[in-house]
N, C-alpha and C positions, 0 to 999 in steps of 0.2 A: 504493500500500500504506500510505502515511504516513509519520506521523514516526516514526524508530524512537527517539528520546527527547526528551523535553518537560521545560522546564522550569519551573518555577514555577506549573504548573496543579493549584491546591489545590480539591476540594472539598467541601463541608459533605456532614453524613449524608443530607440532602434531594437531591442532586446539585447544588446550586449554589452559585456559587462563593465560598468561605469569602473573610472580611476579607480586604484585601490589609496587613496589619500588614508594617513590614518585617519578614525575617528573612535568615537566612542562604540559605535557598529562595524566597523569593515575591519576586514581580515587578510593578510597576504603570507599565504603559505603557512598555513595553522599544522604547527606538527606534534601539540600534546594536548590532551585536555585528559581532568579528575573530576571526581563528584567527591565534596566532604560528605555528604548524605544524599539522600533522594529527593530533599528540600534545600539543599545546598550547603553552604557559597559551591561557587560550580566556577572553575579555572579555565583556561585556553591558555596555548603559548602560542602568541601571536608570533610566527619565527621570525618572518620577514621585516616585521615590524620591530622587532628586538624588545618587546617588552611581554608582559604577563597582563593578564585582563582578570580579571574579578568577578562574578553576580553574586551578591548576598543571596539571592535565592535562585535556583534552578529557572532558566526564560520560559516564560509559556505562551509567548508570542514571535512571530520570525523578526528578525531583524535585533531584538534587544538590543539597549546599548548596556555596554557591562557599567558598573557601580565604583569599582576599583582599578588601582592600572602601579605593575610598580616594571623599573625600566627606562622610562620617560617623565620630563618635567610636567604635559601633562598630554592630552589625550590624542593632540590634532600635531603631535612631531613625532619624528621617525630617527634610528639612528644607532648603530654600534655603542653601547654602552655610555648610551643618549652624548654622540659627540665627546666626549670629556676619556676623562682616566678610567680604568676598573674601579669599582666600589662594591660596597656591600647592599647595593640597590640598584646596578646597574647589569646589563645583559646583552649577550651577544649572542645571537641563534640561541636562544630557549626551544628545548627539544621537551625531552620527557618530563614529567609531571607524574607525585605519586603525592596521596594524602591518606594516612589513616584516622579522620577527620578532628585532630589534634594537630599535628606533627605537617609541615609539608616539603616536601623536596622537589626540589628543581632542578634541571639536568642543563647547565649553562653550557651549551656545547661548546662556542667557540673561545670563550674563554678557559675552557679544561677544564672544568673547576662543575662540584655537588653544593649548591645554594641551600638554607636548610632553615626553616622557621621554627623557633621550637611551641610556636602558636599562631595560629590560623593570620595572616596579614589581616588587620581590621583601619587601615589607614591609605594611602597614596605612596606608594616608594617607601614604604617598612622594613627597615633594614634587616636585612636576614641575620641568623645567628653565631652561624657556624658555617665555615668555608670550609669542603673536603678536596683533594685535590692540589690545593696552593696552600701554601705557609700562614697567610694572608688574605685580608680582602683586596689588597693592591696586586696581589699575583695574576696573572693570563696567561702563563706562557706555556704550550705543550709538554709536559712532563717536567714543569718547571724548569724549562730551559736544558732540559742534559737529552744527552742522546738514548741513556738505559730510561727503564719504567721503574718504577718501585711501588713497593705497597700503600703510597704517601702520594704519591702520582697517574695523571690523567691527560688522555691526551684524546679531544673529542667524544667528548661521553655525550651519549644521544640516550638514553632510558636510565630510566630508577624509579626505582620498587620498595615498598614498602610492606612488611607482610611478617608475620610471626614475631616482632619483635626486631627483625634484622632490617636492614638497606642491603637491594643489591644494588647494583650500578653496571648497567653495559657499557663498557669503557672502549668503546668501538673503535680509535684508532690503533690501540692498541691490543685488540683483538685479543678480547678476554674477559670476562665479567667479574666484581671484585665482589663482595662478601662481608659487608660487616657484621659480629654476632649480636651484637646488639646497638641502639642507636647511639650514631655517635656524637659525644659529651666535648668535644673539643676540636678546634681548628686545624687541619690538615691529620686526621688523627688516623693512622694506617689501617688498611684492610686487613681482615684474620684470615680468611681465605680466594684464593684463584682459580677460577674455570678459563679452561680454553690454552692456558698457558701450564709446563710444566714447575715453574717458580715465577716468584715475583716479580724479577728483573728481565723477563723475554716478552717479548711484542713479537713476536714472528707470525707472518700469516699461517695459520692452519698448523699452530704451534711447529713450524720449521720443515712440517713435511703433507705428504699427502695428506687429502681429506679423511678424517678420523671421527671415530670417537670422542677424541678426546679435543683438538684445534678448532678453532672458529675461525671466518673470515673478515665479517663483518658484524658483529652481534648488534642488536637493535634494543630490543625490550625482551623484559622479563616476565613471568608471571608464577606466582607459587599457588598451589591449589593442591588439597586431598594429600600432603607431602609428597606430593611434586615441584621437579623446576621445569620451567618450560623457558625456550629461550628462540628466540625470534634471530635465527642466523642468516642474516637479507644474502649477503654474498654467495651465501652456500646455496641458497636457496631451499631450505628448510628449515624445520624446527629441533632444536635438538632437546627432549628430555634427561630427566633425573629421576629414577623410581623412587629416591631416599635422599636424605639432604647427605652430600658431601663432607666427608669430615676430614681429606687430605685437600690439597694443591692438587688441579691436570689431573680428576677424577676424570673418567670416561664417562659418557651418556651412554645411559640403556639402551634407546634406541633413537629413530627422528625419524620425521611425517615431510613427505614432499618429495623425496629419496627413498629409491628402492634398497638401498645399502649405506653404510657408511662413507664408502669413497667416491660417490653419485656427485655431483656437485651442478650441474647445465640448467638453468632456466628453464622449466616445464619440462624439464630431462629432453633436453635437446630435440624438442617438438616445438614450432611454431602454435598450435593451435594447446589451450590447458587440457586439464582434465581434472576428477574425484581425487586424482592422487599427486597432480602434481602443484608446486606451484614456484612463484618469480618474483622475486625480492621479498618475501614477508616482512616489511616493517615489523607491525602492530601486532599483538597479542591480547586473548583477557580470557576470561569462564565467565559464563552465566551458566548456574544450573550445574547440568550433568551435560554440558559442552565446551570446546576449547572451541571460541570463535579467533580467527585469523583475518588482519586486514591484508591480502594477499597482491602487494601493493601494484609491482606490476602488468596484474592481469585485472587491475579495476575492479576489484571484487573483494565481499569478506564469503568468508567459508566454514563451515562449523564442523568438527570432529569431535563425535559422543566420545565421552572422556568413557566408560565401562567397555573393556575389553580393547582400550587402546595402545595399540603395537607397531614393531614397524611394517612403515607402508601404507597406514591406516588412511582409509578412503573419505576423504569429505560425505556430509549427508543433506548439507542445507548451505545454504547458497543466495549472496544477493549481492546489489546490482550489473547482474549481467541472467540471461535470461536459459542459459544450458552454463553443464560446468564446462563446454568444451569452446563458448567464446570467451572472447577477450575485447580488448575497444575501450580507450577513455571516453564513459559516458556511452558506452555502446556507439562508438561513431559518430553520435548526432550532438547537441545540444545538453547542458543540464538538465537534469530533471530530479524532483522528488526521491528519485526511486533509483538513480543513476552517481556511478561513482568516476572520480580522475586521480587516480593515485595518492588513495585512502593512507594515510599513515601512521593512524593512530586509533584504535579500539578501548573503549572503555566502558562498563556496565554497574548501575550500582540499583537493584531491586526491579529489575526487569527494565532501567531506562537506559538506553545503549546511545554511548557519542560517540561519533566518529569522526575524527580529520579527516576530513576531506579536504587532501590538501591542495592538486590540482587546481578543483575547482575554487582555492580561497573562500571556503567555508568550515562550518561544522555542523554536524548533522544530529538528531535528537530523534531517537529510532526507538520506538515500544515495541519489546523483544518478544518474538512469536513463542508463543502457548501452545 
């Protein structure tokens, strides 16, 4: 049926799509959104725009303008870490967004660096708490400037999660997802454990060799459900699982969806056309229910995998915007629509209410999850 509300989809009297000027409504290249509740405050990371948007309460109308905004001096300018220096209120490519409706985390991509509130922002430009990542809230610099990684360093983190008590963090340049066991109390405060990599200090693509079990390529997001990890490996083009939480460094995954095998790596497994089993860049991840829904970025589509009896190879069963699993099409080819997606890159569900980046299209979408 669609989305029953849309944000940020402005357009001209021609039907296409007016400037993307900031404003208190328009969106350019939206690549996180959280719900603190099913009545809100309700986040976007406006990526394009370099700042974070706010609604005290969940929109129930299209267009909403947000309430809040930190990033910018105020709602109608645009701008890397608003023109000026790094700070502890400022932002470069805000990617992921995680809240467990106390606590919120921000995935400041291009600045390296995990943004961290240790209570819900209730102001304009609320300076955050706790910098992970950099020493400082004056730090930017990828891996703070050295060429190794360490457990203390970040180098384009695009997701973070929030979930059993821990933070995880897809630390996606450096191809590996970090771990903290519990949240962290202090500024650059090192991670306890590493996926993807077998120690601290390696950034190698696909941990230094073939596609595995154990390497990523480009990790995106995270998601923990039923003591599961689930992990959104856009580069690899699938998803890689965790039956059990991890208690070493460079555990291997159980298994991964998208891929017939572990060392499968090809976009729809080297088919132009998808299908049930494949898919092409998965940004986004989340659960609703007794599903693992995917916003399966490249093929314009999210795809759902009933989490009971989930193994590898595991076939999608539900499916939306695109009209069979076996097309593909930003927007199905045509126009936006309601019900049509341009390179989704961001999934999130809280009580049956499902957002999506839809980032393509410079919106987001507000989708009541099928029963």
């Amino acid at each position: 049926m669609g989305a029953r509300i849309v944000l940020g989809d402005h357009l001209a009297a021609d039907g296409l799509p007016a400037p993307l000027l900031p404003s208190r409504a328009t969106l350019f290249g939206p690549r996180g959104v959280a719900f603190a509740s099913r009545q809100g405050p309700f986040f976007i990371a406006d990526t394009g725009h370099h700042r974070l948007l706010v609604w005290r309460t969940v929109p129930n109308t299209d267009n909403s303008p947000a309430d809040l905004l930190i990033g910018q001096p105020d709602f109608n300018v645009e701008g890397r870490n608003a023109g000026g220096n790094v700070g502890p209120a400022t932002l470069n490519m805000p990617s992921g967004i995680a809240t467990d409706g106390r606590v919120l985390a921000v995935a400041d991509a291009w600045n390296h660096r995990i943004l961290i509130w240790c209570s819900l922002p209730e102001v304009n430009n609320q300076p955050a708490d706790i910098v992970l990542g950099q020493a400082d809230f004056s730090g930017g610099l990828a891996n703070r400037g050295s060429s190794n990684a360490g457990p203390h360093t970040l180098n384009w983190c695009y997701g973070v999660t929030i979930a059993d008590g821990r933070l995880f963090v897809a630390d996606t340049g450096n191809r590996r997802v970090l771990i903290w066991n519990t949240l962290p109390g202090e500024n650059g405060q090192p991670a306890d454990i590493v996926l993807g990599q077998a120690g601290m200090t390696i950034h190698d693509d696909n941990a230094g060799a073939e596609a595995s079990a154990v390497g990523m390529r480009w990790p995106h997001a995270i998601v923990v459900a039923n003591g599961r990890i689930f992990v959104a490996d856009a580069g690899n083009s699938r998803i890689m699982v965790w039956n059990g939480f991890p208690n070493a460094d460079g555990a291997p995954a159980s298994f991964v969806i998208g891929q017939a095998g572990f060392e499968a790596v090809d976009h729809n497994r080297a088919a132009y056309e998808p299908s049930a089993h494949a898919l092409q860049m998965p940004y986004g991840i989340t659960v609703h229910d007794d599903m693992l829904v995917c916003a399966d970025t490249g093929n314009s589509r999210l795809v759902g995998f009933p989490l009971p009896g989930l193994a590898m190879d595991a076939a999608a069963t539900t499916l939306t915007g695109q009209r069979r699993f076996s097309d593909k099409g930003d927007n199905r080819w045509r126009f936006a629509a309601r019900d049509s997606l341009c390179w989704p890159f961001a999934v999130t569900v809280c009580d049956g209410l499902v957002a999506v980046a839809d980032t393509g299209n410079n919106r987001v979408l507000l989708w009541e999850a099928a029963v």
